[in-house]
Each structure stands twice: as C-alpha cells, then as structure tokens.
KOLVOVO-46911 format. One line per field, with one value per residue (C-alpha): residue number from 0; z, y, x. Coordinates in pm, whole numbers. Last residue first. Layout:
N
drennu <- [NUM  ...]
z <- [Z  ...]
y <- [Y  ...]
x <- [X  ...]
***
This chain:
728
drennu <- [727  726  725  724  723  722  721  720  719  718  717  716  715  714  713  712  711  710  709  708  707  706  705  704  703  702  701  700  699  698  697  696  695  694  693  692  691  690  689  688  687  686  685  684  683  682  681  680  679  678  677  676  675  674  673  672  671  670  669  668  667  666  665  664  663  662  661  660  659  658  657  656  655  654  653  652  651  650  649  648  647  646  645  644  643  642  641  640  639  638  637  636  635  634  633  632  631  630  629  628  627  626  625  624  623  622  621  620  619  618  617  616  615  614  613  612  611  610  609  608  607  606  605  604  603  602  601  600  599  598  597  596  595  594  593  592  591  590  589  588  587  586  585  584  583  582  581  580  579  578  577  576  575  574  573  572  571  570  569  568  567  566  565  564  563  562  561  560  559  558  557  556  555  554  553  552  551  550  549  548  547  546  545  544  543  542  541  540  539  538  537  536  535  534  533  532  531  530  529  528  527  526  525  524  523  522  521  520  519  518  517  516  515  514  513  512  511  510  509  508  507  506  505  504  503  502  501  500  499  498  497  496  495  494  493  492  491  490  489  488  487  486  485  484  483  482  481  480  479  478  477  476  475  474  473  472  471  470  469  468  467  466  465  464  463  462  461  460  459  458  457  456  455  454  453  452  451  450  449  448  447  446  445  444  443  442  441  440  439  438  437  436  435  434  433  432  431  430  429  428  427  426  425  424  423  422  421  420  419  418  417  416  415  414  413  412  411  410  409  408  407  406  405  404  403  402  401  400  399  398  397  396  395  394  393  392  391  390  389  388  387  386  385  384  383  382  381  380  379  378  377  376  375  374  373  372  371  370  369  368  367  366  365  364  363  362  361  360  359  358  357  356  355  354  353  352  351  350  349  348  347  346  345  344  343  342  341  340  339  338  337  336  335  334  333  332  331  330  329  328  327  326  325  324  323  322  321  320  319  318  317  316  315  314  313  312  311  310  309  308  307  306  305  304  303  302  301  300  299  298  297  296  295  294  293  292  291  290  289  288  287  286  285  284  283  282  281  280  279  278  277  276  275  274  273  272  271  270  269  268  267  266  265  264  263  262  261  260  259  258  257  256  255  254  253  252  251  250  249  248  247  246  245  244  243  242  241  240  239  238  237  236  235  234  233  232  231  230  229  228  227  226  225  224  223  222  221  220  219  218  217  216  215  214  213  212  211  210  209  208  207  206  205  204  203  202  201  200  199  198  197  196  195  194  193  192  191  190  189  188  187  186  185  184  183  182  181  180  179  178  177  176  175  174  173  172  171  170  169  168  167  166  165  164  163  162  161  160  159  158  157  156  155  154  153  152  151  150  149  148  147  146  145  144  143  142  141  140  139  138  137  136  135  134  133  132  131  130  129  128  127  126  125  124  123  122  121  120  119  118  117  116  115  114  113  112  111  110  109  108  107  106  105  104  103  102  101  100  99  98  97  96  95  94  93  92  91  90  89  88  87  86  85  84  83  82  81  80  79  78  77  76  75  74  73  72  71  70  69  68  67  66  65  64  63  62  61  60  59  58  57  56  55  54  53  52  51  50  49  48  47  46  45  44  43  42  41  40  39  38  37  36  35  34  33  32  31  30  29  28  27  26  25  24  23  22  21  20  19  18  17  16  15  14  13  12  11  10  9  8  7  6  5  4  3  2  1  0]
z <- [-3457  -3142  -2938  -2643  -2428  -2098  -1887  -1538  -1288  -932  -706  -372  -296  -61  253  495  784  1101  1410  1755  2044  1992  1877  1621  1290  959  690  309  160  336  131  148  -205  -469  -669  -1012  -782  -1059  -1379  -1714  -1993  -2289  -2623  -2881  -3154  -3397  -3611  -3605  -3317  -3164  -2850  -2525  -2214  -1923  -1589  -1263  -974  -625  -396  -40  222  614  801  1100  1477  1658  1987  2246  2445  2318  2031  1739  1536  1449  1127  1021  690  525  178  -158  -499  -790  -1065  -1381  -1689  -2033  -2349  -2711  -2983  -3327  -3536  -3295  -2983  -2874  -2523  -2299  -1992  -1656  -1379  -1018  -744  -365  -171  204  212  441  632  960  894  1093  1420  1387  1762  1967  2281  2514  2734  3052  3123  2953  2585  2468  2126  2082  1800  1505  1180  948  592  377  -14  -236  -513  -809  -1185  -1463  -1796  -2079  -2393  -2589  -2918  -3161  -2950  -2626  -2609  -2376  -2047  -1756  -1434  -1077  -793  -521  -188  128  325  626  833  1202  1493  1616  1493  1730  1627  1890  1752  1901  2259  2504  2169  1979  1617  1431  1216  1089  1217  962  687  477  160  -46  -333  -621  -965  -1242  -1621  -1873  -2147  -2452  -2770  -2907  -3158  -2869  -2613  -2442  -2140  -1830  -1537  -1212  -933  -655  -351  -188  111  279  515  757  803  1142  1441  1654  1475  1527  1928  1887  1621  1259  976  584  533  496  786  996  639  446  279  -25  -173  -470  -552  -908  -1067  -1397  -1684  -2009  -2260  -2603  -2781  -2615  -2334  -2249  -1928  -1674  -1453  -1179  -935  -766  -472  -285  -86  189  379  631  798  1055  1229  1507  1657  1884  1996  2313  2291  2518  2305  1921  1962  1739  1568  1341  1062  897  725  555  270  49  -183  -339  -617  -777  -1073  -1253  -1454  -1651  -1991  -2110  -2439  -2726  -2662  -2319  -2299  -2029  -1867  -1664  -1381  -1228  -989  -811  -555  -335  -144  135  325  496  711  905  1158  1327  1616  1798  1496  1618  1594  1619  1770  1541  1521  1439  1121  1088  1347  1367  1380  1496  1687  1838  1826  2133  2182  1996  2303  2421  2416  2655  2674  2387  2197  2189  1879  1806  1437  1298  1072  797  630  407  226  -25  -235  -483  -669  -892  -1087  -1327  -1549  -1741  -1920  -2207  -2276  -2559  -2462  -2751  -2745  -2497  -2716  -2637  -2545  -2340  -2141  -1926  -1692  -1508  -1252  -1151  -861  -654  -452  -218  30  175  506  622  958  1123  1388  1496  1681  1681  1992  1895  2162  2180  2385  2029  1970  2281  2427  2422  2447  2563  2368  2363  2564  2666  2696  2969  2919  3183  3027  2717  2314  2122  1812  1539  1264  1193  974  850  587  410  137  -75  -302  -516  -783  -974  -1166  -1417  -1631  -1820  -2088  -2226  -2528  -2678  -2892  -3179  -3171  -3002  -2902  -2686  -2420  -2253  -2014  -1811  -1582  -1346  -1117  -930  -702  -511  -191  -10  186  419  691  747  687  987  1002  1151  846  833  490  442  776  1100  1187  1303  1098  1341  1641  1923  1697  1465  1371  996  771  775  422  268  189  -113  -295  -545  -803  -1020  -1222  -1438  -1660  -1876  -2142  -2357  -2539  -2846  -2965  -3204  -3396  -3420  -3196  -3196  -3033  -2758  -2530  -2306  -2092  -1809  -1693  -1347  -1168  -856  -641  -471  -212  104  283  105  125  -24  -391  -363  -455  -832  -927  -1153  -1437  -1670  -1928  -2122  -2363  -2581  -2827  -3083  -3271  -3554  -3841  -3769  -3487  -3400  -3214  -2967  -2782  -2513  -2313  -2045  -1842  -1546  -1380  -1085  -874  -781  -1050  -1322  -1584  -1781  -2130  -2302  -2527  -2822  -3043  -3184  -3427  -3480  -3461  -3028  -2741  -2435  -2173  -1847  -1718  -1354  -1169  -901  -666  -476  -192  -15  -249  -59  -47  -463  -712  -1005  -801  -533  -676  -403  -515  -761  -1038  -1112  -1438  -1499  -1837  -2089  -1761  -1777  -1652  -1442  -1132  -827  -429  -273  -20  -157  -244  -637  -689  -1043  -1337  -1496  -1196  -930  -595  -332  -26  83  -75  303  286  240  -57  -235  38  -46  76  -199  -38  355  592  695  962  953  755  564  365  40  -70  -368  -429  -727  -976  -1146  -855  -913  -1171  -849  -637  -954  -952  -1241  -1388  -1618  -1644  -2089  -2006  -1766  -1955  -2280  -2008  -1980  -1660  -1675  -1405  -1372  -1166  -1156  -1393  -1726  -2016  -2106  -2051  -2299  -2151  -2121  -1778  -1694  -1969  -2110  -1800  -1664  -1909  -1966  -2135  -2299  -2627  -2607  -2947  -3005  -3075  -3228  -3017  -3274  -3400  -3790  -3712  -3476  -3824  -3786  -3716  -3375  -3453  -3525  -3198  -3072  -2827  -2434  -2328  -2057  -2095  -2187  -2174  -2505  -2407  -2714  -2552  -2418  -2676  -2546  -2593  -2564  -2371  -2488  -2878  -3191  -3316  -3548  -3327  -3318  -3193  -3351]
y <- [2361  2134  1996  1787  1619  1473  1263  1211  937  925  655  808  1080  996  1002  1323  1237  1413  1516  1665  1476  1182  1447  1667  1449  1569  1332  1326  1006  780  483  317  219  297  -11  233  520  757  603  867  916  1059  1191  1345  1632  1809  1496  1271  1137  1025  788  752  537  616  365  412  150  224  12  109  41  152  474  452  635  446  418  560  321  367  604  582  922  1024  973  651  522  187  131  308  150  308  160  291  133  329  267  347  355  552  327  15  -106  159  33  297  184  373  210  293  162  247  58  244  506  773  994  997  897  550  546  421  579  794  936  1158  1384  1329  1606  1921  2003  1754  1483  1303  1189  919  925  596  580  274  360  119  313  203  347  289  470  281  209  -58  -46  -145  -364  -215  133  390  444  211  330  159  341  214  336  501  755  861  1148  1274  1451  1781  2130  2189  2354  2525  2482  2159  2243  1944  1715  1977  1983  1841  2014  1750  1818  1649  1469  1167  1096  750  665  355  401  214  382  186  419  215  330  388  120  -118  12  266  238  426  324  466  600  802  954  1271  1478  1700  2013  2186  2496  2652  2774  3073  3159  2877  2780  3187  3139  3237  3235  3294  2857  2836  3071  2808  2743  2431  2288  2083  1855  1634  1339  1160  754  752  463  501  276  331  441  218  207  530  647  956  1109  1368  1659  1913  2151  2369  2672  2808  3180  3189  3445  3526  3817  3831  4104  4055  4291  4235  4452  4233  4160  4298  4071  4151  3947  4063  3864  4004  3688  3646  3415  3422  3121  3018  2755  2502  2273  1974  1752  1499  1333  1021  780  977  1179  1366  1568  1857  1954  2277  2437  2801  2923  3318  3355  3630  3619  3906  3779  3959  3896  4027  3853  3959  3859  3811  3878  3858  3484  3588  3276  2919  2812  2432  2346  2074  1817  1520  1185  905  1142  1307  1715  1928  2240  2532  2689  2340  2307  2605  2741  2560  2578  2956  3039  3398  3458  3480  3799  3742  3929  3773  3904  3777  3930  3766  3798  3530  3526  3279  3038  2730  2637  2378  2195  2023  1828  1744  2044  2315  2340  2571  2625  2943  3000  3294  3285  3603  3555  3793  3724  3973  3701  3831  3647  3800  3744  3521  3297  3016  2750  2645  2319  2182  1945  1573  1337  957  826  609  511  299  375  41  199  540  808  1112  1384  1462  1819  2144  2229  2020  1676  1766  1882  1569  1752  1791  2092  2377  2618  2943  3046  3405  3398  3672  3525  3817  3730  3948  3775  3865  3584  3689  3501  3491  3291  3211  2900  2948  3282  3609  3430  3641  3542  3773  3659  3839  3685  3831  3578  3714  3422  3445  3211  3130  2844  2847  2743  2784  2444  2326  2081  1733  1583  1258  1101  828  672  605  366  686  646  447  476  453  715  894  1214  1239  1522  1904  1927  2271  2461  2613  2971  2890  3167  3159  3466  3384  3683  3609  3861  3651  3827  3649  3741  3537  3502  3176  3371  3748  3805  3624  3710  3527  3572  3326  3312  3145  2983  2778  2693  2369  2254  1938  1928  1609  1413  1081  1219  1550  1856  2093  2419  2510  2768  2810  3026  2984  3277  3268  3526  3469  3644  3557  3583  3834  3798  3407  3301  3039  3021  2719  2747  2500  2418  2265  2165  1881  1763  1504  1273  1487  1671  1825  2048  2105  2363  2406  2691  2657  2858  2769  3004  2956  3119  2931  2671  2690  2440  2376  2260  1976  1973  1650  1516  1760  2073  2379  2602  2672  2582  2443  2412  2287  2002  1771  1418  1381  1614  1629  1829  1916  1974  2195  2381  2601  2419  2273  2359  2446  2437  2806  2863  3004  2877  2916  2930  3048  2769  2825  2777  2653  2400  2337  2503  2194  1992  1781  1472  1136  1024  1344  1479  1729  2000  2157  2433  2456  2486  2896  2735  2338  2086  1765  1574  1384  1147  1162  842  727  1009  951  996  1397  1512  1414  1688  1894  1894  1889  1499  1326  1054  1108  1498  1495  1221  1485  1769  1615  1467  1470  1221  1256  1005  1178  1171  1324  1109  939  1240  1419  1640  2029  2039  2429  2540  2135  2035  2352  2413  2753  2858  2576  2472  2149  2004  1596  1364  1077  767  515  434  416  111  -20  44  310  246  383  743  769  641  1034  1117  1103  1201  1073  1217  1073  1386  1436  1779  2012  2277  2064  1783  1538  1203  1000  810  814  727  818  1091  1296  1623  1809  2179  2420]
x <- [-589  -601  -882  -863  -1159  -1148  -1359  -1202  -1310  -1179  -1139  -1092  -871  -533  -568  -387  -214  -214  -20  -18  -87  133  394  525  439  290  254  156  45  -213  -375  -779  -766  -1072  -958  -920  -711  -783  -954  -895  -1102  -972  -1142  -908  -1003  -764  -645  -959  -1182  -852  -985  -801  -811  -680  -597  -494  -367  -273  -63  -2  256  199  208  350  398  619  566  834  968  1329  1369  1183  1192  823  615  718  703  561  692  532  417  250  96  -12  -212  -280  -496  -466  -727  -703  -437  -538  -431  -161  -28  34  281  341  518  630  830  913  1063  1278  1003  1154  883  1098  1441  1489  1654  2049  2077  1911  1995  1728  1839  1641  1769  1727  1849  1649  1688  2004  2204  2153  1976  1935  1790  1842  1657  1554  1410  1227  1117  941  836  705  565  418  287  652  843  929  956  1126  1232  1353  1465  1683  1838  1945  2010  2236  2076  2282  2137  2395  2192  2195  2103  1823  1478  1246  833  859  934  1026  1057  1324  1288  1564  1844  2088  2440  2654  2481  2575  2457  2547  2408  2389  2254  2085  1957  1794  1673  1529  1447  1844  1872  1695  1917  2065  2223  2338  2531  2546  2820  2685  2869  2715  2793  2582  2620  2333  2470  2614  2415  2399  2078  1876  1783  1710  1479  1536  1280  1349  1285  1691  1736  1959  2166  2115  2409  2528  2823  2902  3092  3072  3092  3050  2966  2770  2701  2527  2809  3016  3315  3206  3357  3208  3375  3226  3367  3168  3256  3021  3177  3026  2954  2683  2552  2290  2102  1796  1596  1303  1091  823  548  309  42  103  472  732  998  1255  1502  1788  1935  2269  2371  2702  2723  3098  3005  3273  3249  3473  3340  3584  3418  3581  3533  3556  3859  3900  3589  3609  3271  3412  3209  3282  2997  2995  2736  2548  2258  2074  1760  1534  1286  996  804  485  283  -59  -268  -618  -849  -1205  -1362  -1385  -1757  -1813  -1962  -1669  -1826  -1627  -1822  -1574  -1298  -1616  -1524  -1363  -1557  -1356  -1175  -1153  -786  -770  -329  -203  -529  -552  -394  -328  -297  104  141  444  652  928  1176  1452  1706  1915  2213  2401  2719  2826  3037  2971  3309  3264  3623  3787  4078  4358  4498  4320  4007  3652  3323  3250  2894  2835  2569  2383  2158  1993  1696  1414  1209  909  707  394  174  -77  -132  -285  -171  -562  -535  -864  -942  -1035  -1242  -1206  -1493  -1648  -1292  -1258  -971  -717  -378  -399  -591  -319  -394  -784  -730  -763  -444  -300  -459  -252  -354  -534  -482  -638  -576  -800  -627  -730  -429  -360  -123  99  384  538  827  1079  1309  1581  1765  2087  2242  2588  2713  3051  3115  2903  2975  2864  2558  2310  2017  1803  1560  1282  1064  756  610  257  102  -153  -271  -563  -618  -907  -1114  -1490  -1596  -1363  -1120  -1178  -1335  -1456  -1399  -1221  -1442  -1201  -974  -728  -399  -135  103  -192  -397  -272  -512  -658  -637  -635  -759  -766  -1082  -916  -885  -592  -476  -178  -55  240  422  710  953  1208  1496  1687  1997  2219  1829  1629  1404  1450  1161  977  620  524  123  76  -310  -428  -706  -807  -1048  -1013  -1244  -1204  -1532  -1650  -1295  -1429  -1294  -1145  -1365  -1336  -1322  -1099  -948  -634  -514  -172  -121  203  362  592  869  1122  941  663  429  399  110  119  -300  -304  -628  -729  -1064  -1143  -1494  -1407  -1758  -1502  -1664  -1462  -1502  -1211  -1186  -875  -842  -552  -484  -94  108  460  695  758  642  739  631  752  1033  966  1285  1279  1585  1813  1813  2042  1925  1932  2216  2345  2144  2410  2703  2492  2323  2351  2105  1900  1796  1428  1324  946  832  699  523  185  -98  166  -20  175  27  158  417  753  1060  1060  1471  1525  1630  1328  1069  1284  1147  1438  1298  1033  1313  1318  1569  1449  1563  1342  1112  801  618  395  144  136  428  298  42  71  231  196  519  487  761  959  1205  1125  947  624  517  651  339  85  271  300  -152  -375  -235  -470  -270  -195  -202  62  229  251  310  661  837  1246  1367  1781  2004  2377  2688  2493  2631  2295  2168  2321  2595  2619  2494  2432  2165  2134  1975  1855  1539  1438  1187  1050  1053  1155  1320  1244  1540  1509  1359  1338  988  1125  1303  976  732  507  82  156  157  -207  -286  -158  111  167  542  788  1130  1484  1668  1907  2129  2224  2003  1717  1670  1448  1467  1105  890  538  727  567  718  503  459  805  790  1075]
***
C-alpha cells in the first residue's frame, strides 16, 4: 500500500511493524491541514527490503542504537543524484578519497572506514562503483557495531539501500533535471500491477552532466532496474530484481596539500588528465521469497548474484622524491609559481563478484508473561575478485609524464601505454549462523539479546606479467559477535536504553591480502551507547540523543616506510554525542537535524625499522570532531513551499600527528542550499534547487599517504537545478 496525503517532510515509517522517523518531501497541497490532523501516522514503505523492521522488530523509538532513515521524498525535495550527497543528511559521515581500485563511495561513519559496509536489501554491496538512488525507497544508517545483523564489517556503523518495489498501485512518474553543471538527467518510474496480487516495476535512469568549477571533471551515467512481485498481500509472496548501473566518468583527482594544507590554488585547476577514466558496470540480480505459515511464523530467503566489472585511468599528484627524479614535498616558503606536480598513475580494472543466501527465520511467541520475537539465520556467501594492476612508472621516473605547474596544470598531457604488470585473484569463502531475541517484559521493558558466529577465509594469488614471480596467500578467521540491549519506557512517548555491541574486520576485509596482512588477526570493536528517545508534539516530533563509546584493538594502519604494506597496530577510541530532531513544528514547518560531537584518539607506533616511531592520543585521521546539519521546508501557501539546508563539518587531518611531523588539515566549512517548489496542479510540480547558494570554497573527501602523495577533492561550486515532476 503507498500513502500520499500525509503532510509531514519528516515522517514515521512503517517498515515491517517498525515506525522509522524518515525525512520525506510532499506536496503544498498538504499543508492547508489542521496541526491535529498533521500528526505523523504511520506511512507503509514499499521497498524491498528494509532491515529495520526485517531483523529489529522494534519501532524506532524503541530501537537501542542511533538510526538515520533517508527517503527519496528529501532526495527529491534537495535535489540529491548522488548516495554520498543522500548521507549529509547523516551526522557523523565523512567522505574519504582514494586511488587505483579505492574509487567509487568511500566513506567514514564516527570515524571508522565503512568503505566495506554498504548493503543493497539487507545483502552486503562491497564493491567499487559511485551509487545513485535513482532506484532506493530509502536509505537506512545504523550506528555503531552491527554485527549480529551484518556480520564483519560495520565498526562505525552500516548504510543499507532499500530498493524500491512493485506494488498494486499504479504509478507513471518522470522527472526531468537541468542543471548549470551542463547536467541533462532524466527519470522514469512505471508500477503496474498484473492481476490482483502482482506488480511490476521499471525504474530508468540517464546523465550527463559536469561539476560546478571542476571543468574537466564528467559524469556519464545510466541504469534500468526491472521487479517483478506476485503473491503480494498473499502468505507467500516471491520478488524477482534486476539493477543495471552505468557510470563512464572523467574522475576528479583533486588538489595536492601543500605545507599541511589544500594547495591556494584556483577551484578549478585540474591536475588529472583529460584522458582518464572511471568506468564501472554494475549487474545485481535478487531474488526473494518470503512465506507466513502463521501470523507468528515466517521464513524468507534472499538470493543474490552480483557482477561489479571496472576499469580506472588515474592521474593523481604527487610531489614523488628528489631520488626519483622529483621535486619532493615544497618546503616551507616555495613560491607557488616554482612548485611542480608529477602524476602518479595507480590504475587498474578487473571484476568483483558476490554470490549470497541468506535465509531468516522469524518466530513470535509467549513464555508466560514474556513475549518474545526470535530472528534466526544462516548465511552463505562467496566472493571473488580479479583484478589487473597497470604498470606505474612514477615510483621509479616521476617525470615520465612531464611534471605540470602546480598554479596552471596542464591536463592535455600524454600518458604512455601503461601494460598490466600484475594480477590478483581472490576468493573468499563465508559462513554464519545469527540467533537474536527481542523479549518484551510488560509494557515498559524490552531485553535484546543476539549472537552471530561468522566464518571467513581468503584464497588470494598474486602474479607478476614481468618477472613471473607467484604469490600465494590464505587466511581465516572464525568470530563470534555478541549483542545485548535494554530498553525502559517510563512513557508512551519516552524511551530509555543503554546496549553493548561488538564487530571485526578481518586482514582480507577489502578481498586483498599482503604478506604484512595475512598472519594477522581481526580488527575487533567494542561499543557502549545509551540514548534517549522522545516523541513529542502528539507524536510529530522525533528527538532522539545518544552517547558512544568504541574502542578498537589492533587498528590496521598503513606503514610510513612503505605505504602500500599495512600493519595491524595501534589502539582507536571514539567517544561522542549524538543529538537529532525530526518532525514538525507548528503546522508549515518541518524538519530534520542532526549533530555529532565526536572525540577520536589512536595510539601505537608506526615502522617496523628503527626509528620506530611512537604515537600517542594522535587524532583519527579524517575525524570531524562537530558536525551539524539542518533541513527545514516551510509551506507558504496551499501551492508554494520553500526549503533551506545547512551543513556543518570540523577541521580534519589527513595524516596521524606524531612529533615534528606537520599536520596535514583540512579546515571547517559551512554550505548553504536552498529549493523552492511550485505544484502546477496534482500531476505536475516545478522545483528549483540552489546547491552550495554562497558558492563556498570547502574540501570534502581526503586521501592522505604522505607529504608527497595526497589530495583533496573541493566540493562543486554553486549549482542551480531546475526540475520538473509529473505523476499520473
């Protein structure tokens, strides 16, 4: 069933019995209700297959851990074409940079990498490629370890795309976008029921479009995601999913540090080249089978088979080293104008594939006075990934491709043929069996309980096309993940729970072993968080406030003498706040709003030579410790709303500080947007949207080796997007 008259942007979602307070745009004619009749009832998602509510069977208000659910409804409202964007709506998410294979979405949540920890209906979605939510209901963000429900991964927490599914109602909408980034995209949403209990969906996307004051930077992209559902509304209903996504990019290599800082240079230089590329495509095949046998007995079984193939040209800067024929880092008082850039070209392509069952079993049920709902499963997985590593000359001649001005980069220089100098092939065997009991004692006290056993080995095999040289690597971990939460409701609309929860990160996490890795143990977390959530207004206001504490034993870092080695040393503590507010004020205003306060310290040594170098209480590289954002539509008149965002993020370094080494930082920014919409009548609404309204100077994703090797990537410009929508 899809819900359109309810007038709140921020709203509670029903997701299988589970009320997530969710950002979501609607129309002006909406607004003209009176604030009794605006309260936030409960709206059914249609999507395939949202976790919270699958595994947590709590409302939200009950669920013991900070939750952000993002709908498309505020996708639409910011004009939002990219999930990186989708997450600032979420405290605590910063962006990270890479190089080679670390492309697509790389992202921290408090602090801790999730570059592994994306899932695309409850199924792990590791795999390089940029996401578009062309085709998502929503995007769920659990904080903090979420092992039980995900198994390794998942330190700071995991985001899981909720694809949009068929449902009876028929639908035939179009969005059109032009923007002042030269951007041309277009939308189709076709839901057609077949017979009484069966639908089919067709999403269809296409794009072309630049980045403001990033000239060279292109996006190509497209894709099509074809559902098909029967037996909905029925005790057994089976769910067939196809998505094909697309991209064909010049990426954007960024900006170098300089002397511990973003070059001073112009927005837009360029020290990539014109000829580089970022191609990926993406085949995910899903098929889910759900059946009740009662009201209190239900099994389901998700099958996915999923095939990631890329191909990356990639110029980065780098300063490279006086001994390899470079400039090294500027010192301290260069004059820009005799600053020279080398390209450091750390390219590759290859294919990722994901074969996943999961099976779940759910089982509600009374032991005397305690009723109970057991979530219990099995998962099996198989991973590979093969992947052809391009010979990159810079190390050895860092003018193989003549060293570019630092103030007026050339990107029309030639690259030379770049042959494969390597392979790797991977594979990677999982196993897991998960038990987790939500036990309601009375009215006022919920118990959780949960336990995952996860089985992970990795084959992996490295070859070298120049001298011949094999190498053959093999690791396996076997851990168990406990779980335990309580939460006490004093009040109907009052919450209370305090809950402890555990992760790890094996040495093959990212499919890739080394032999500094494969001797080593997982990467283990600990959580504490206790929170408080509270409805108000008669139920249109989510306030929600939470304070953490992760610790983790044995971080991996990457080894200074020899970055592309990784060491498992080093103790992470992130301790923070949590603070969100969702809902309605009054009877035209609505928002969503969130900040982070987060204290992030890591402590060990770095070298496995002398000088070994000690560390202590050094901040977490790419850790904002403020960060705020806010989102309110006002609805002026019956067809006339408007919209005003702000988002707010604290200096972060690049590098771990350690003594007389410079930091390398990135400092605060503030960014305003702004929308305005117009409902020309009930099928057709006109939307323009201001990107970066005070066309900011602000840095967002990072990437950090050394003070030769390194970027930064700016964020666009101000951008202007004219939209129109059409429904029938």
């Amino acid at each position: 069933m899809r819900t359109t008259n309810l007038p709140s942007t921020l709203r509670p979602v029903a997701l299988g019995g589970l009320g997530v307070f969710a950002a979501a745009g609607v129309s002006a004619q909406e607004t003209d209700q009176a604030p009794a009749a605006r309260k936030l009832d409960e709206l059914v998602v249609t999507g395939i297959r949202p976790l919270l509510g699958d595994k947590i069977p709590l409302k939200v208000q009950d669920t013991p851990q900070s939750v952000n659910v993002v709908t498309d409804k505020l996708l639409q409202a910011q004009g939002v074409t990219r999930l990186e964007d989708a997450l600032k709506n979420v405290p605590g998410v910063t962006l990270n940079a890479g190089e080679g294979a670390a492309r697509g979405d790389t992202i921290n949540i408090r602090g801790f990498s999730a570059f592994n920890d994306f899932f695309l209906d409850g199924i792990r979605d590791a795999a390089v490629y940029v996401r578009d939510p062309f085709n998502l209901d929503s995007i769920e963000v659990l904080k903090g370890p979420s092992a039980t429900l995900f198994g390794r991964g998942s330190t700071g927490g995991a985001v899981n795309q909720v694809s949009k599914a068929p449902t009876p109602d028929a639908l035939y909408g179009f969005t059109a976008d032009v923007g002042t980034n030269n951007e041309y995209r277009g939308v189709v949403d076709i839901d057609q029921p077949v017979g009484p209990s069966a639908a089919f969906r067709l999403n269809v996307m296409g794009e072309s479009s630049r980045v403001a004051d990033r000239d060279e930077v292109r996006n190509r992209h497209w894709g099509v995601a074809p559902e098909f559902s029967f037996g909905i509304g029925q005790p057994t209903t089976v769910t067939l999913a196809y998505l094909h996504l697309q991209e064909n990019d010049i990426p954007d290599s960024g900006i170098p540090f300089v002397n511990g800082a973003p070059a001073p240079v112009n927005r837009s230089n360029f020290y990539g080249l014109n000829s580089d590329h970022a191609i990926s495509q993406v085949d995910i095949g899903t098929l889910r089978i759900k059946h009740d046998f009662n009201p209190g007995l239900s099994i389901a079984s998700t099958t996915r088979y999923a095939n990631y193939a890329f191909n990356y040209q990639f110029d980065a800067p780098n300063f490279g080293s006086v001994a390899d024929d470079g400039q090294g880092p500027p010192a301290p008082g260069e004059p820009l104008a005799d600053i020279l850039v080398g390209r450091d070209s750390p390219s590759s392509s290859g294919t990722q594939t994901n074969l996943t069952e999961q099976l779940d079993l759910t089982a509600r049920f009374s032991t005397g006075f305690l009723r109970h709902t057991l979530v219990a499963g099995a998962e099996l997985a198989r991973q590979t990934n093969d992947l052809d590593s391009y010979n990159n000359p810079f190390n050895s001649n860092n003018n193989w491709i003549p060293e570019t001005s630092l103030l007026d980069p050339d990107p029309n220089q030639v690259r030379p043929a770049q042959p494969a100098s390597k392979t790797q092939r991977t594979t990677a065997d999982s196993e897991a069996v998960y038990l987790t009991d939500t036990v309601n004692i009375g009215s006022h006290l919920d118990l959780i309980a949960g336990v995952r056993l996860d089985r992970f080995a990795a084959d992996y095999r490295q070859t070298s096309l120049l001298t011949g040289a094999v190498l053959n690597l093999s690791h396996v971990d076997v851990v168990a993940s406990p779980r335990v939460a309580l939460v006490y409701k004093p009040a109907s609309w009052e919450s209370l729970y305090v809950s402890y929860g555990t992760s790890f990160d094996p040495s093959a996490e990212a499919l890739t072993l080394t032999t500094a890795t494969a001797n080593l143990g997982p990467v283990k977390a600990t959580t504490y968080e206790a929170g408080s959530k509270s409805s108000l207004l008669g139920g249109g206001l989510l306030l929600t406030g939470a304070i953490f504490h992760t610790e983790v034993d044995n971080a991996q870092v990457n080894d200074p003498e020899n970055p592309t080695e990784t060491l498992l040393q080093g103790n992470e503590t992130v301790q923070g706040i949590e603070l969100g507010a969702t809902g309605h004020i009054g009877d035209k205003l609505e928002i969503t709003a969130g900040y982070t306060y987060l204290d992030g310290v890591t402590t060990g040594t770095m070298g496995k030579t002398a000088p070994v170098i000690a560390y202590t209480n050094a901040l977490i590289p790419n850790l904002a410790r403020n960060a705020a954002n806010l989102w309110a539509e006002y609805y002026l008149t019956k067809p006339w709303e408007v919209g005003l965002g702000v988002n707010y993020l604290d200096r972060r370094v690049g590098n771990i500080v350690t003594t007389g080494l410079v930091p390398a930082e990135v400092p605060s920014y503030v960014v305003w947007s702004a929308m305005t919409a117009y409902r020309v009548n009930d099928r057709v609404t006109l939307q323009v949207n201001v990107i970066n309204l005070f066309n900011t100077l602000y840095y967002d994703n990072i990437y950090y080796t050394s003070a030769s090797e390194n970027h930064v990537i700016p964020g666009a410009g101000r951008t202007a997007r004219f939209t129109i929508r059409a429904m029938f």
